[in-house]
N, C-alpha and C positions, 0 to 999 in steps of 0.2 A: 301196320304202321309204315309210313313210306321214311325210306333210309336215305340219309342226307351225304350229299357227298363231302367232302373236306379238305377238297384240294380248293383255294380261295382262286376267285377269278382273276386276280393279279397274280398270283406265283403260275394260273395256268398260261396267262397271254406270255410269262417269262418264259415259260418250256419251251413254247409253239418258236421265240424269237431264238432261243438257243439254239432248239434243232436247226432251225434255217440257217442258225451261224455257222455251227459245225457242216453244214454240205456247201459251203461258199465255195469249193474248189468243185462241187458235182454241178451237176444241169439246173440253172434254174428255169432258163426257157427249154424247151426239148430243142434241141439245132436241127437244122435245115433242112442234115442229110435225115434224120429220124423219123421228121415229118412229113417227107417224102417220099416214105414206102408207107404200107400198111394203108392207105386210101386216105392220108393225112395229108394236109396242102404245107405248104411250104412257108414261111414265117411273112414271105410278101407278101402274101394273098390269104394270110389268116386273121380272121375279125378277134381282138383278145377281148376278154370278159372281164368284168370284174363281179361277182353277185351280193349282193347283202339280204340275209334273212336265210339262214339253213337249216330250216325245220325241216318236217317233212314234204311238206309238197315242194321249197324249195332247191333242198339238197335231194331228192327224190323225183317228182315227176321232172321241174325244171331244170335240174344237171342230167339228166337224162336223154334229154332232147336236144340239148347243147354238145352230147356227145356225139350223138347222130349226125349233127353236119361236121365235116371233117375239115373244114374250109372256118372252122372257130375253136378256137379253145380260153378254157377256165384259168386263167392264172392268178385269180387274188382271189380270196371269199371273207365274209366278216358277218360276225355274230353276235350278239349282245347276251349269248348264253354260251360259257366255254367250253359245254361237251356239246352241244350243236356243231360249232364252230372246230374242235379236234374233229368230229367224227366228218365234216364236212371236207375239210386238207385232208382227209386219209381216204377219202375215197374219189376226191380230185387226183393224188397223186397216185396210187393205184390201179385210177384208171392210166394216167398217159405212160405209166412206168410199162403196163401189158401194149399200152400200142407203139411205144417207141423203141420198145426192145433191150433197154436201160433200165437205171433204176433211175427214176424221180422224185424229187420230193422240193418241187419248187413252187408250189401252191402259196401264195404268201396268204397267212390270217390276219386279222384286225380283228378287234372288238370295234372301232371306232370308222363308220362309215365314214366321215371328213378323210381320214386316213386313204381313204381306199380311191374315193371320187379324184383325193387331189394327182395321185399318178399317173403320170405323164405317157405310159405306156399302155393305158387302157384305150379302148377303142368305145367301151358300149359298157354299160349298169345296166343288171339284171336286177329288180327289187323283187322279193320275195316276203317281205314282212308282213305283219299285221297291218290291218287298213289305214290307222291313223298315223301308221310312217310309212305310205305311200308319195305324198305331194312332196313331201320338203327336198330328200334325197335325188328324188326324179327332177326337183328345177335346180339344185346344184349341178347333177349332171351335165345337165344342156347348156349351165351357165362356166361350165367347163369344158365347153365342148363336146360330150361323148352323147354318144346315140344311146340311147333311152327302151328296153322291152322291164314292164312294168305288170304286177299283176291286178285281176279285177277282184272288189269295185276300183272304179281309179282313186275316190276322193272319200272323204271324212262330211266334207259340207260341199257346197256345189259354189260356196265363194273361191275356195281353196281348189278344186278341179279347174275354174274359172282362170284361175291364174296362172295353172300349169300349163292349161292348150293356149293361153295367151304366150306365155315362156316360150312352147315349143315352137309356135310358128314365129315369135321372134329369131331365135337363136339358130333357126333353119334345119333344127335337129329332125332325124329317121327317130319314131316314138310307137310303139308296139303293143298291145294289149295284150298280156301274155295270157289270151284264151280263147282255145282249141274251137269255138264253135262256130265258126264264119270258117274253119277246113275241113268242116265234117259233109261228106257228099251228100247226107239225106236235108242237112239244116240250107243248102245251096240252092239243090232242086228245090226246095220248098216254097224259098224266097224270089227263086227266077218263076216259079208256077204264079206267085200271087200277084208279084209286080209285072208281069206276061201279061196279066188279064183274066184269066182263064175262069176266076170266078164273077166278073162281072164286077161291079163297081163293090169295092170294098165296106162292108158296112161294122164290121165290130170283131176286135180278136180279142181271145181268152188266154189269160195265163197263170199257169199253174205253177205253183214254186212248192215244196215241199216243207212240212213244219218244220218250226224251228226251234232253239232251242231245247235239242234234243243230241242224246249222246250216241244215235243208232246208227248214222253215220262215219262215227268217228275211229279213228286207230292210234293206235301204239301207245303213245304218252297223254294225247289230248282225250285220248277215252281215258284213261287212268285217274285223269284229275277231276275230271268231268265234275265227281262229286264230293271232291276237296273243297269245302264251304267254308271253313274257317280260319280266318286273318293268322298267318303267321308270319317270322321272318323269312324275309325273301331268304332262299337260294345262295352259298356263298359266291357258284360262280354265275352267278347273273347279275347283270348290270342293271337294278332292276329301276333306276332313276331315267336312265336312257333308255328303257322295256316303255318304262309310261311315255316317256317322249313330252306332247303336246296336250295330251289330257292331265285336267286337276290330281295333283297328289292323293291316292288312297292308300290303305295299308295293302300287303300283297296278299294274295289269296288265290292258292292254285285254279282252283275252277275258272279261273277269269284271265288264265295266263296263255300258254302254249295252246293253240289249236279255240279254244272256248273263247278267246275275245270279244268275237264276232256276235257273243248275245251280250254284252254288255254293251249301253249306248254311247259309252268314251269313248270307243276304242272301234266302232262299227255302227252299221243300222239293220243288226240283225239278218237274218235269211230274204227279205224281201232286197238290201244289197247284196246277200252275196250272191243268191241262185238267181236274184232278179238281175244282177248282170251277164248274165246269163241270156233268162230265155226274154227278158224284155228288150238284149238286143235282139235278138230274132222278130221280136215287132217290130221294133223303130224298122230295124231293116226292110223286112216286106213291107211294111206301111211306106218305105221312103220317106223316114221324118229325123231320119241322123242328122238334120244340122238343125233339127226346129226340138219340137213336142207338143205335149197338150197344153188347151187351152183351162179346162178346171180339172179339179182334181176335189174326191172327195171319199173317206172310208171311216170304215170301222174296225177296230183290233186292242183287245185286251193286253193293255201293257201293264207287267210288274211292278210292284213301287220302285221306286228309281233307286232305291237301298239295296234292293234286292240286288244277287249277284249277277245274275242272269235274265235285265228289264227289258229285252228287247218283245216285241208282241210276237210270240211263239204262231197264231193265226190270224188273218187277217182278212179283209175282203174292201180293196181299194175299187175305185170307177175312176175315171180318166174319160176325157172328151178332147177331141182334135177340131182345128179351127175346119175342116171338110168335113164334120159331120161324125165320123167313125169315131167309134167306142172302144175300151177298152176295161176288160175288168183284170185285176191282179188280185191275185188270193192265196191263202194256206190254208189247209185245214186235212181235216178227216177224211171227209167225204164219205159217200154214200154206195161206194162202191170200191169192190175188193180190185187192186192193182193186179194180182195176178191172172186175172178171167181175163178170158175172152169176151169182148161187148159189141150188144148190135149198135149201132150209132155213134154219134161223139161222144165221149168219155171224160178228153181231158176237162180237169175243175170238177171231177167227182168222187175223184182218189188221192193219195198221198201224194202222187208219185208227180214229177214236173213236166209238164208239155206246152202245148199252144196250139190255136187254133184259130185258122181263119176264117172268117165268114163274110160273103160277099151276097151280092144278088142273084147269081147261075151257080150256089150252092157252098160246101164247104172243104176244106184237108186239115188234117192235121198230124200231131206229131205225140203220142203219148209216153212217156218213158226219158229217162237222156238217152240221146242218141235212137229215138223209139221211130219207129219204119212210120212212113205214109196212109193215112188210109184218109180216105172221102166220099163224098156225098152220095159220089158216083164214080165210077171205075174212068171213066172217060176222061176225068179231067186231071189225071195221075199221066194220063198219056199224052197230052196236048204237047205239041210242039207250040215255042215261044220262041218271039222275035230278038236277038241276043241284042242289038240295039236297041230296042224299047225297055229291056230289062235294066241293061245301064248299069251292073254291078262287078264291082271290083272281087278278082277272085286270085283265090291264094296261086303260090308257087308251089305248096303240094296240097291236092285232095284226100282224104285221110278217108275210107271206108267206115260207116259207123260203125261195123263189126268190129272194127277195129279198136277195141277199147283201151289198148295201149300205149295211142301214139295222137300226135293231134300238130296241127304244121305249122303255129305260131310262132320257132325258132327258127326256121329254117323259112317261113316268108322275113322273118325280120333281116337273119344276117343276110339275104339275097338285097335288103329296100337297102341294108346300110351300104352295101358294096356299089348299088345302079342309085340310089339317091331319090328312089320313089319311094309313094308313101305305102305304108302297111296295109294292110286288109283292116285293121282295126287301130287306127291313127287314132292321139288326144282327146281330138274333138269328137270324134264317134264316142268315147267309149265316155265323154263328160256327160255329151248328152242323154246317153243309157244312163247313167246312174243319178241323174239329176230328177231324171221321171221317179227313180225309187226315193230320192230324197222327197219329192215331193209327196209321196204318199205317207210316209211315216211325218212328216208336219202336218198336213191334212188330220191325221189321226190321234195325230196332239194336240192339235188347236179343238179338233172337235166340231168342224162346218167346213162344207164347201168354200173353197177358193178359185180365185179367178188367177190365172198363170201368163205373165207377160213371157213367151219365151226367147221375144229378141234384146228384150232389155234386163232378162232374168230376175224378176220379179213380181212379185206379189201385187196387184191390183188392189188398190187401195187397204192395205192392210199391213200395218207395219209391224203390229206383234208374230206376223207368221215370219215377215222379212228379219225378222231379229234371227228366226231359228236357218236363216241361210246361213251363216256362218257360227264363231264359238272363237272366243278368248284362247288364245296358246301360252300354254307355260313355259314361263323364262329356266332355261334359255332355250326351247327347241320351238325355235319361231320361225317362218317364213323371213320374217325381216332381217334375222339375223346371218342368214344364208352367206350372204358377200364378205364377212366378217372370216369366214370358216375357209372363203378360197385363196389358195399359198400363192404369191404373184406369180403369175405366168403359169397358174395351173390348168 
């Protein structure tokens, strides 16, 4: 039986305000002289943070990476679950207390993102949440000025992404995709080898995502609940009305909260957005169709009754067609071959495991595994020099080794774009248009036929029932519209 904690989420946001009263006479920012030892920059020249969402990969991989550039620091965080949220300021301030040589404890928490966006000494939001509180927070930001690294997928529906890269290129904001695969050096070469040339005119790439709706990925707490299926009361310290946000009122139900969102369809579009933002930007990219996409789109994939806890289609098998001809299949499944063997030939799309594949006319490469090495057609075209003009791609400020499975250079290209005022490695609109290809396939697989795909006017060719499923009704009050309502004057 899981044990309920009993400290209420109000008496805990009181603690967190108290403690911060009581140190009003200690460091809330670290000073100057602090930050200028130990490889720490100086308070001019440091990008400040604000984050929201400290789960695990929030408060984990993404303050992780924020610590590594020394030239940024964490000073606000905010959580809609209040041991997220403690455990998030204790290990914000822990960390700068070992690098400042002090003690620290000037982490400010919120439960209440409006809270955090509206301060004036933020530089940059970090969003870390669940998919369906990615867009709202992300255009407050920029309509408050701060530069924006956000995680993938970017959007919920591709109306609402739509409006975000509208937002950012209005408001002139630095917007980041907070993911590592556009600095991984094997997924670079890959892309500078296809767009090079070197396989001849490009005719069809494969991509493989991993099934979904499955717990064999997962850790710590989101495996724990994985198979918590039945409705109870939320949580005392979860806020769990602001947890739902924008999707329809349901009762709460672990399985579908922390970490497992992402198979239910309120809240996500399953594994095809999440890993499909993933290795389907590694398409768009090689293909060079980041500011376009395909023109139909058509699949097949068993989804669960939409009761079910977990409806997102655990496999799938999408087709895509681009207005040049070239193909594209997107899949999950089984497959017919064990991940761990060695294989003669191309592989990816016959195992579990996520890759991609190109195929052109002078043969193929590909990528089996994350972060999986090189292999093709032929040994030759691994070694091809290509024309760094004709390639034309934008590359990080750091390369990240895919051995490297600890580190990935998403923070450290952003706080470099906020400081020089260029744009990311993986800016708004790249990252709408990756996920708008996976929106389009889970509609395709809903409606149940081929679609014809407008992608400069974003819509659906003659077909207004798919056009419905572009966007989704938001619940009052966590709307887009009410955004401007939420910012304090002159915030």
């Amino acid at each position: 039986m899981r044990r309920r904690h009993h400290l209420s989420r109000r008496g805990f946001l009181k603690s967190l305000t108290a403690v911060a009263a009581g140190n009003s006479a200690g460091p809330w920012i670290i000073p100057s002289t602090a930050l200028g030892r130990d490889g720490l920059a100086a308070p001019s020249n440091r990008v400040s943070y604000g984050y929201i969402g400290c789960g695990g990969h929030g408060a984990g991989w993404n303050f992780d990476h924020v610590f590594r550039c020394p030239d940024a620091q964490i000073i606000s965080v905010c959580d809609v679950d209040a041991r997220h949220l403690s455990a998030a300021k204790s290990k914000v301030d822990a960390h700068y207390s070992q690098h400042s040589g002090r003690l620290y404890k000037g982490c400010a928490a919120y439960g209440d993102f409006r809270e955090l966006i509206n301060r004036k000494d933020i530089d940059v939001i970090g969003i870390a949440t669940p998919d369906h509180w990615h867009v709202i927070p992300a255009i407050m930001a920029a309509k408050t000025g701060k530069d924006v690294i956000c995680e993938k997928p970017l959007s919920l529906t591709v109306t609402e992404g739509r409006i975000l890269s509208n937002m950012i290129r209005e408001t002139d904001r630095v917007f980041q995709t907070a993911s590592e695969i556009r600095s991984i050096d094997v997924y670079i070469r890959l892309v500078e080898l296809v767009r090079g040339g070197v396989l001849g005119k490009l005719e069809h790439i494969e991509v493989r995502l991993p099934p979904g709706n499955v717990d064999s990925r997962l850790t710590g707490e989101a495996r724990d609940l994985f198979h918590a299926r039945v409705a109870e009361s939320p949580p005392r310290e979860l806020d769990y009305d602001m947890w739902l946000g924008q999707a329809p009122w349901m009762p709460y139900v672990p399985a579908r909260s922390h970490g497992n969102f992402r198979w239910n369809l309120a809240f996500s579009g399953g594994v095809l957005t999440d890993w499909g933002a993933h290795m389907i930007d590694l398409a768009q990219w090689g293909h060079a169709t980041e500011h376009s996409g395909p023109s139909t789109v058509e699949g097949r994939g068993e989804f669960p009754e939409r009761k079910e806890v977990h409806n997102t289609p655990p496999e799938f098998n999408v087709h895509y067609q681009y207005a040049d001809g070239v193909t594209m299949t997107v899949s999950a499944g089984q497959g017919d071959q064990d991940s761990a063997k060695k294989h003669q030939g191309p592989v990816v799309g016959r195992t579990t495991s996520p890759g991609i594949r190109f195929e052109g006319t002078e043969g193929w490469i590909e990528s089996h595994g994350w972060r999986g090495s090189l292999k093709a057609s032929r040994r030759s075209l691994l070694d091809a020099e290509v024309d760094a003009a004709k390639v034309n791609i934008t590359r990080p400020s750091e390369v990240i080794a895919r051995t490297d499975s600890f580190h990935g250079g998403e923070h450290r290209d952003f706080v470099n774009c906020v400081k020089s005022r260029q744009p990311c490695y993986a800016p708004a609109e790249t990252a709408h248009r990756t996920v708008t290809v996976a929106h389009l396939g889970n509609i395709a697989m809903q409606v149940g036929r081929k679609l014809k795909w407008d992608a400069d006017a974003e819509r659906f060719i003659a077909d207004p029932e798919a056009d419905e499923l572009l966007r989704r009704e938001q619940r009052e009050p966590w709307t887009i519209a009410n955004i401007d309502s939420w910012i304090e004057q002159g915030g």
